[in-house]
N, C-alpha and C positions, 0 to 999 in steps of 0.2 A: 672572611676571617676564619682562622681554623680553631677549632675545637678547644686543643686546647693549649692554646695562647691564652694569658692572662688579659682582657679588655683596659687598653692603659687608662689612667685617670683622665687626661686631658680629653679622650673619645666620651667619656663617662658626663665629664661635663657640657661636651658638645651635644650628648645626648639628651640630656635630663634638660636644655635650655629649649632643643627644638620640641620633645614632650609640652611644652610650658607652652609654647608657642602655636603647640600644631593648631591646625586647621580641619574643619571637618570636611571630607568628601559627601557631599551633598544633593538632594533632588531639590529644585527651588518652583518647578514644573511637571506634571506628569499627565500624559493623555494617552488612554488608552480606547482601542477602536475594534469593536468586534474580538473581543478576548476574552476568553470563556463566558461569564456570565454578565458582563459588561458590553454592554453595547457601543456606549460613548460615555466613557468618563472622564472629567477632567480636575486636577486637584493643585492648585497652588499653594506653596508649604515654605517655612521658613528651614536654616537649617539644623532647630530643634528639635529633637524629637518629634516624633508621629504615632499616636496609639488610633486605631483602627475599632471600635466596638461592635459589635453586633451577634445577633444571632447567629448557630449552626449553620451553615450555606448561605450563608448570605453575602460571601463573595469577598472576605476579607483577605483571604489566604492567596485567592487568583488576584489580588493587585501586588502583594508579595510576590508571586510568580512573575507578574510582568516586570517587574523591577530589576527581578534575576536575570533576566534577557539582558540587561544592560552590563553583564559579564560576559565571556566567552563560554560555548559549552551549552546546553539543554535546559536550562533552569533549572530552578530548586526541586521540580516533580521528576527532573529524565523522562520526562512523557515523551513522545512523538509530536513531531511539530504540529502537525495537522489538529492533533488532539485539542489546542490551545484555542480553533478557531470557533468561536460562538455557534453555537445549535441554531439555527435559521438565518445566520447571516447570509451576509454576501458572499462569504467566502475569504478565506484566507486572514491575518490577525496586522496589528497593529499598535507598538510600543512608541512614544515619543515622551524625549524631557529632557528640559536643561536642568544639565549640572555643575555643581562648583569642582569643577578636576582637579589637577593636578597643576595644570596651565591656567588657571582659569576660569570662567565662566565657560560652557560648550553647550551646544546641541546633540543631544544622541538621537538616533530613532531605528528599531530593528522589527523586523514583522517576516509573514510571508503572503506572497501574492499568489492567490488561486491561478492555478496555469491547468485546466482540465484536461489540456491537450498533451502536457505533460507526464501528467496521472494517469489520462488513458496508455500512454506507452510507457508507463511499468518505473517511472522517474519518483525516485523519493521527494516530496517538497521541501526545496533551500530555503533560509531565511537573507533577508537583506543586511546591511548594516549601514547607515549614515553617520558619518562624523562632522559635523560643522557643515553640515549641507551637500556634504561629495559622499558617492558613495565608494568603501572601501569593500576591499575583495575577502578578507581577514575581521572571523570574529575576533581572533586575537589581538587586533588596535584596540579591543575597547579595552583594555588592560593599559593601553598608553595614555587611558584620559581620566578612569576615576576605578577603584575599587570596591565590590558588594562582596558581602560576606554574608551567610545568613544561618539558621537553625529551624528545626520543624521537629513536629512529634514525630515522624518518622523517621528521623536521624537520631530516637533516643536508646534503641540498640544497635548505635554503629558500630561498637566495638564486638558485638559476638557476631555481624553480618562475617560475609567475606572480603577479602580482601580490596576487589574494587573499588568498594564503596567510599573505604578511606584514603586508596589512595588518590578520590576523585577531592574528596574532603581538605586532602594535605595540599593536590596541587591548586584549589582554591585559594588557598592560606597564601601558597607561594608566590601566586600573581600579585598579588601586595606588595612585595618586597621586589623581583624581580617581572617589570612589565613581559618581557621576552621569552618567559618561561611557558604560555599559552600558545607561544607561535611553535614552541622549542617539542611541545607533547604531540601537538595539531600535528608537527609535519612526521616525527618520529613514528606517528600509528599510519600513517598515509604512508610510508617508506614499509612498515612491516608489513601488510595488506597487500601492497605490489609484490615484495617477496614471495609472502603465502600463494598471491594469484599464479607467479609462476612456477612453485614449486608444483603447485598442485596441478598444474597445464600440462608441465613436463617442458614449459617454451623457455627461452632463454639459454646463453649457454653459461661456460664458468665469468665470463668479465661482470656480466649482467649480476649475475649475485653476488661478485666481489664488490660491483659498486655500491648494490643496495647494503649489503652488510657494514661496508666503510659509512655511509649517510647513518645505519641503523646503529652505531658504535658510536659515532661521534654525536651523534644526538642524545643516547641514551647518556652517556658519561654526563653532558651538560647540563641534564635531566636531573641526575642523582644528585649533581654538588649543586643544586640549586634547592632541593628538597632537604638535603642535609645544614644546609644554610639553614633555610628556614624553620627547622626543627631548636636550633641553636639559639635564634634569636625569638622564638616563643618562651625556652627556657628562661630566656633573660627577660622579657616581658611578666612571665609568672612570679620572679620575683619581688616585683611590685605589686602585686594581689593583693587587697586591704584581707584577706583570711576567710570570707564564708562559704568559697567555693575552696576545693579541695585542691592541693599540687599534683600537679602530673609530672612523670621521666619520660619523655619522649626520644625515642627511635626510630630510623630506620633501616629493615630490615630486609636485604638482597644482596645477592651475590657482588652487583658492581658497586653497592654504598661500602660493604665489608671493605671491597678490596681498596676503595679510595681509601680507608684508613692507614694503608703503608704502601702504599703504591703510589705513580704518577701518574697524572691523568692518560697519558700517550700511553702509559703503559698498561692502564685497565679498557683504553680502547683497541688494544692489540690484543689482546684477551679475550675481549667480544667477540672481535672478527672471527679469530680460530676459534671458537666452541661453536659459533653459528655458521661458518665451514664445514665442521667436523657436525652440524648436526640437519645436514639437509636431506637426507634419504629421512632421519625419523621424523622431522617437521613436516616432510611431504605427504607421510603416511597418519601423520594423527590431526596437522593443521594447526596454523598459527607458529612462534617461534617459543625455543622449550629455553633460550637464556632470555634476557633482556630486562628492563627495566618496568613493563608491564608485566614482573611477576615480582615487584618490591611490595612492601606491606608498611606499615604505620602501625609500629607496637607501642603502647600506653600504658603506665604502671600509676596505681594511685600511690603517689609516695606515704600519705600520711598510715596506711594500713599495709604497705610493701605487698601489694595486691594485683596483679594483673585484670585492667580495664575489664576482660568481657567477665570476668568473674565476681565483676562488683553490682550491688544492685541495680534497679535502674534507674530509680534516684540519685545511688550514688554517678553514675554512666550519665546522665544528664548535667549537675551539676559540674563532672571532669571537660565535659565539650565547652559548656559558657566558661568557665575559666579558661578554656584555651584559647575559644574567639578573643575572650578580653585581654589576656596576652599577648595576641596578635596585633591589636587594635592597639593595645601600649607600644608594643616592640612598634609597627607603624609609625607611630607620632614621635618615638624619638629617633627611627633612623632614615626616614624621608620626610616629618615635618608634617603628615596629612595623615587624617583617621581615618577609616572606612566604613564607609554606609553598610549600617546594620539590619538584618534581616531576622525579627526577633518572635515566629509564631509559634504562638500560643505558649508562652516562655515561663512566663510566670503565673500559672494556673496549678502548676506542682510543686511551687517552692514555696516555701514555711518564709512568716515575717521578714525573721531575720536575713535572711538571704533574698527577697526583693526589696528590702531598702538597702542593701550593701549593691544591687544590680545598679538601682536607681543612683545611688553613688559613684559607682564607676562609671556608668554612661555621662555623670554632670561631668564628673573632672577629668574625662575622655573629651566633654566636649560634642560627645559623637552624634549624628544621626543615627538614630534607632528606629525602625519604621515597626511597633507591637500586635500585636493581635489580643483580642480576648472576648469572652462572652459577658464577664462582669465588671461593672467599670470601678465598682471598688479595689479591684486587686492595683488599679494604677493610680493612687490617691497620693502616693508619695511622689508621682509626678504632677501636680497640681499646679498650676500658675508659672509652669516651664515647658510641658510638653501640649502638643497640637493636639487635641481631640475630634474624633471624628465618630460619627454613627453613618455604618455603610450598613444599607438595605435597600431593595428592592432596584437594583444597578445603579444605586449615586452612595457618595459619599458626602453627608453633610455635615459643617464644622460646627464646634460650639461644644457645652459641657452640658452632659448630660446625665440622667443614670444606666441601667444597663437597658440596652438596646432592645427594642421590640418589632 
């Protein structure tokens, strides 16, 4: 839907019924096996809420990570795979758990298998992926079966990092909305990589890079209008905000999103082509490619102080990211009907009353699974007699109410 078109009433209705209606995407299952600080853990969960208690290190944050695995992409640290494998194990990690998808009830399971023969010859370690017991070749199916969405202390200066960061941040967001758009980045950076490897070789001649440049145009366009979607329809999620988290104006900002605004798609993929034509003597010489859609950015304005994101405190930079998750999570449930499993550490350890009982609020009337973290169990008292508690130490997580974790 474009920009700006007016959202007719009868979409508005169809809207606000499926909101009413959604469903949560859900873990009803999770066993994880030799992953970081967990040896063997297994946890059976309804699909309310889940708060996590415990001490500093004690392993809360790495079952949050394993959960990430069940999206495409590195999980919530971008660690190194290897990194995730437990300190004396056997070797290699292990994710497994049903969930309530999109289809359904599914089985996921993604890990990696220690291959030393591998490693000895200089081979990065793959992860696997299982869907319903088969294994697929694409992390990007798991975006055809459920969506995780999540936040961390160290996403709470996304806005002054670089640019990457966010736009690893936005095409998260995006897999929500469009399953396609994880396969659509996966193969777009595997198309620029072959490019780069042959400029930099000197191998190939002119067809070779016209091809890759037509794959690396038509990927990237599809790229952008699916990024710019998504920015659109978090807009429109933020206008349902019950108020304690602040509004954001969201953009995006590169050369091929600009040009979508008055151009047609064929015609900003012919545009690509010739500037990454006309730009392969400098690409050969500096590395990597100087147009494309891996150099777009995710600009954020806090509307309420007309303030640009990295210039806000970090408080304020905090509170602008959960209204934008929970945006998405609204935008979600009225325009596919299902919310997304929430990844919520260490979330509300900086935010003042009023604004974790308005969290605690939108996550009821979201419906959502929320999987929390924290050291103290009172900050989650306003989830009492609804969400799941757990005290995780010493590698188990065990259920029940307690006080803070020892």
């Amino acid at each position: 839907m474009r920009r700006d078109l007016a959202q007719p009433r009868t979409v508005q209705v169809v809207s606000e019924q499926r909101r009413a209606s959604a469903r949560a995407l859900a873990i009803t299952r999770l066993a994880l096996t030799d992953f970081r600080s967990h040896a063997l853990l297994r946890l059976s969960v309804s699909p309310r809420p889940v708060v996590l208690c415990g001490e500093n290190g004690a392993g809360k944050t790495n079952i949050l990570e394993a959960i990430s695995f069940l999206a495409p992409g590195r999980g919530l640290r971008q660690a190194p795979l290897d990194e995730a494998a437990r300190k004396g194990g056997a070797g290699g990690w292990a994710v497994a758990a049903s969930v309530e998808g999109y289809a359904g009830p599914t089985d996921l399971g993604t890990g990696v298998i220690d291959a030393p023969s591998a490693e000895a010859a200089g081979a990065r370690p793959r992860r696997t992926v299982r869907i319903a017991g088969a294994n697929v070749g694409q992390q990007s199916r798991l975006s055809e079966v459920t969506t995780v969405t999540w936040l961390t202390p160290a996403m709470d200066r996304l806005f002054a990092e670089a640019a990457p960061s966010r736009r690893r941040f936005l095409d998260r967001l995006t897999f929500g909305f469009d399953p396609g758009h994880a396969h659509r980045v996966a193969a777009y950076e595997r198309v620029m990589r072959q490019r780069s490897k042959l400029l930099r070789t000197g191998g190939g001649d002119r067809r070779w890079f016209d091809a890759l440049e037509e794959t690396m145009a038509e990927y990237a366009v599809a790229i952008a209008a699916a990024r710019r979607d998504t920015v659109f329809r978090i807009e429109s999620g933020l206008r349902g905000a019950m108020g304690a988290f602040p509004h954001a104006a969201l953009r995006v900002a590169g050369e091929i999103e600009d040009q979508l605004d008055w151009d047609s798609a064929l015609t900003v993929e012919h545009t690509l082509r010739a500037k990454l034509a006309s730009a392969r003597a400098t690409d050969a010489e500096a590395g990597g490619a100087s147009h494309g859609v891996h150099r777009s950015d995710l600009v954020v304005r806090y509307l309420g102080k007309d303030m640009a994101a990295a210039a806000c405190s970090t408080g304020e930079q905090k509170a602008l990211l959960i209204g934008i998750v929970l945006a998405q999570a609204r935008a979600m449930a009225a325009d596919r009907g299902a919310v997304p499993t929430l990844l919520l550490d260490e979330v509300v350890a900086h935010l003042d009353r009023t604004r974790r009982m308005v969290l605690c609020a939108e996550l009821s009337a979201l419906g959502a699974q929320a999987w929390l973290t924290g050291t103290d169990r009172g900050l989650f008292s306003d989830l009492d007699g609804w969400a799941q508690f757990f005290t995780v130490a010493d590698g188990r997580a065990t259920p029940g109410p307690m006080g803070v974790a020892s």
